[in-house]
N, C-alpha and C positions, 0 to 999 in steps of 0.2 A: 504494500500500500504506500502512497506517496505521503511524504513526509509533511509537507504542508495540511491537507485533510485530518491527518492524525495528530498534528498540535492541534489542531480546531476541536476533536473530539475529547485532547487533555482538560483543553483551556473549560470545556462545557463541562466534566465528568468533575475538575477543581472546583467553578463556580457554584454549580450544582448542589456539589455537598456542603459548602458553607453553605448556603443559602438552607439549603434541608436538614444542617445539623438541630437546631435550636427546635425546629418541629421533631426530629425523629426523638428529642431528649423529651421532651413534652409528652410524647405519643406514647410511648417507654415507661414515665414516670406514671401518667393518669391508668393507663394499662395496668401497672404492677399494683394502685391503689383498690381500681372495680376490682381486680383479683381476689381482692381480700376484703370484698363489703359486708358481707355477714361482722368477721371480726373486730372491724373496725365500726361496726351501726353504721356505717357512712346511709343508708336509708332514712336513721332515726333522728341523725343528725342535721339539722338545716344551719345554711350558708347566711352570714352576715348581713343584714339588710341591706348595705352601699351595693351589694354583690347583686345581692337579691332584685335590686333597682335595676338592673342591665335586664332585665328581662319584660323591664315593662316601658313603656312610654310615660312623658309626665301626663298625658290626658289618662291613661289608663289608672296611671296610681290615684288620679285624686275621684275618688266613690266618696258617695252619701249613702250616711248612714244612721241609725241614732243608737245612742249609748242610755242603757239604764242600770243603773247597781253596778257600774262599773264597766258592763259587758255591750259591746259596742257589736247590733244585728246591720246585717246590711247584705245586696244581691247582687251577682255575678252572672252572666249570661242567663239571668232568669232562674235563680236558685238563689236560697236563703243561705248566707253561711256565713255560721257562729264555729269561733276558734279554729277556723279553717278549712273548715268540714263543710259542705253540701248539704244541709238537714230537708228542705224541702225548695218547692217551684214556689217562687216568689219575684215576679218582673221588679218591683221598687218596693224598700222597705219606708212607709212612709210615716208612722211610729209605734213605737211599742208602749209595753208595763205589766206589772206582774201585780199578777189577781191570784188568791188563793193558791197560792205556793207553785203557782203556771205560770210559764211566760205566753202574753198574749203580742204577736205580731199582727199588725195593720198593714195587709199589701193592698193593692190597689180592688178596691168593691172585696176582698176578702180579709177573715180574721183569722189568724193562724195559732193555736192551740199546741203550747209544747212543755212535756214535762222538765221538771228539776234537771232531768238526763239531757234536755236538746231536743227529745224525740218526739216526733209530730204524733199530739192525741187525738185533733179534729180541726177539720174545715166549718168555719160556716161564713157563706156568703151571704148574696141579699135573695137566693131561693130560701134560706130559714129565716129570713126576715131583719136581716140586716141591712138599714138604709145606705141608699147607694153614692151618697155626698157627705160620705164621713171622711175627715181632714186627719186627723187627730184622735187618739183614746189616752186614758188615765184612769187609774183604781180610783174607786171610792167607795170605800167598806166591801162589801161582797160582790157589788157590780161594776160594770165600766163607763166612764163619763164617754159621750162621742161628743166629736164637735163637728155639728151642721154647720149650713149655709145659712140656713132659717134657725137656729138658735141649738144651746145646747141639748143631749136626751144621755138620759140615764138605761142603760141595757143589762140584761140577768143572760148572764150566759145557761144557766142552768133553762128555764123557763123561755128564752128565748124573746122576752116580750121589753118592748120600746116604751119608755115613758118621757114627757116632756121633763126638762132640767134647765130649771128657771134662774139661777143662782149666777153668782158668774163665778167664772173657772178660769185658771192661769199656772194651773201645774202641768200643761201640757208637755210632752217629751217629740220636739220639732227634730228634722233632718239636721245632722252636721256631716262635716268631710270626718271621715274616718281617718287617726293621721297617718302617715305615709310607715314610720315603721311599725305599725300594731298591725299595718295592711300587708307590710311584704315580711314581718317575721314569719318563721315556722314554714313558709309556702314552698323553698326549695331547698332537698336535701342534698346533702355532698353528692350523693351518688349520681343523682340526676344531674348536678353540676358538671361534675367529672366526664358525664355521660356527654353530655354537651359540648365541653372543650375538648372529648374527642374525636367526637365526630366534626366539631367548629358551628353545631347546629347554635350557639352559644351567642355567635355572630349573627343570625338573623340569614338573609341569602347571602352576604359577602363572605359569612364566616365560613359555609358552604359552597362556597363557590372557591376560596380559598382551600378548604379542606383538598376539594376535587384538583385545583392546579399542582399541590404539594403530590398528590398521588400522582400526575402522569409526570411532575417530577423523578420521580423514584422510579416510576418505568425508562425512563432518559437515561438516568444513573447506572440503572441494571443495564441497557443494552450499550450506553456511553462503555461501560466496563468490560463488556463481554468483546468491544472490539479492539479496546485498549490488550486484554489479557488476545487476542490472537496475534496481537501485532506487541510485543513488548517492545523495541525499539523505540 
């Protein structure tokens, strides 16, 4: 083979691997980590929230939500989820409060019924007679205050019956933004992290797109190699 062509195939088989050492060290390191995810919980373990924020947009991070006793409900593509969990189908949470050791969720025309556990007890809409311009709910004593358009009503979840509520009311529990790291803790585990910067899915399409150029890098490298070792000169 002439001599010219084959420094062209050194020059590419040198650049090549600098350019591929730092990913094939990476590829190596996250590789010999999922190896050992049972041992290490990398499942049970979730990633830093700053980390955690690479995966979302600032439109996506900022959710409404509302917080009661501490515990801040709010929806995700149309699911209710408390502590990061999925508990039930809920388009907006538009507020809550806890009645008789229940937490009650107010989604849009429905009430959501869940015990001490999270776990959903019962629906009821406005087919059991829940008025259909409710804004707002709030305990008071064994039943729940709604707030109308045409004025407050006092509701018995047990009985299901609507009474006018003449007083005025201002313990309501309104929407707020959920803040950014109560929203991205706990969401992603190492493992799936790891899983991401190996694959580069981590990057979005570029990080994938990069993943895929490193790869037919490394086919370059094997055949740059394979002509280098027939010709050693």
């Amino acid at each position: 083979m002439k001599d010219k062509p084959l420094r062209t195939f050194r020059k590419v088989h040198k650049y090549l691997g600098v350019f591929l050492a730092l990913f094939l060290v990476m590829l190596a390191f996250t590789g010999i980590l999922l190896n050992h995810t049972d041992s290490l919980d990398l499942s049970k373990r979730s990633i830093p929230t700053w980390l955690a924020a690479g995966y979302f947009s600032s439109a996506q991070a900022e959710v409404e939500g509302v917080e009661v006793q501490g515990q801040f409900f709010y929806a995700l593509d149309g699911d209710l989820i408390i502590d990061h969990q999925r508990r039930a189908k809920c388009d907006n949470v538009v507020s809550a409060s806890v009645l008789k050791q229940q937490w009650v969720i107010l989604c849009p025309s429905e009430l959501l019924l869940l015990n001490d556990k999270y776990e959903l007890v019962e629906r009821i809409g406005t087919a059991l007679g829940l008025p259909q311009d409710v804004s707002a709910i709030a305990s008071m004593g064994d039943q729940l205050v709604l707030k109308q358009s045409q004025g407050n009503s006092l509701f018995n979840l047990d009985t299901l019956e609507v009474k006018a509520y003449p007083s005025e009311f201002d313990g309501w529990s309104n929407p707020s933004t959920v803040p950014s790291d109560l929203l991205l803790s706990g969401v992603v585990s190492w493992q799936q992290f790891l899983l991401d910067i190996h694959s580069g899915a981590f990057g979005g399409l570029m990080g994938k797109l990069l993943a895929d150029l490193v790869a037919i890098f490394i086919v370059g490298m094997a055949i740059s190699g394979i002509i280098m070792w027939r010709n050693p000169r």
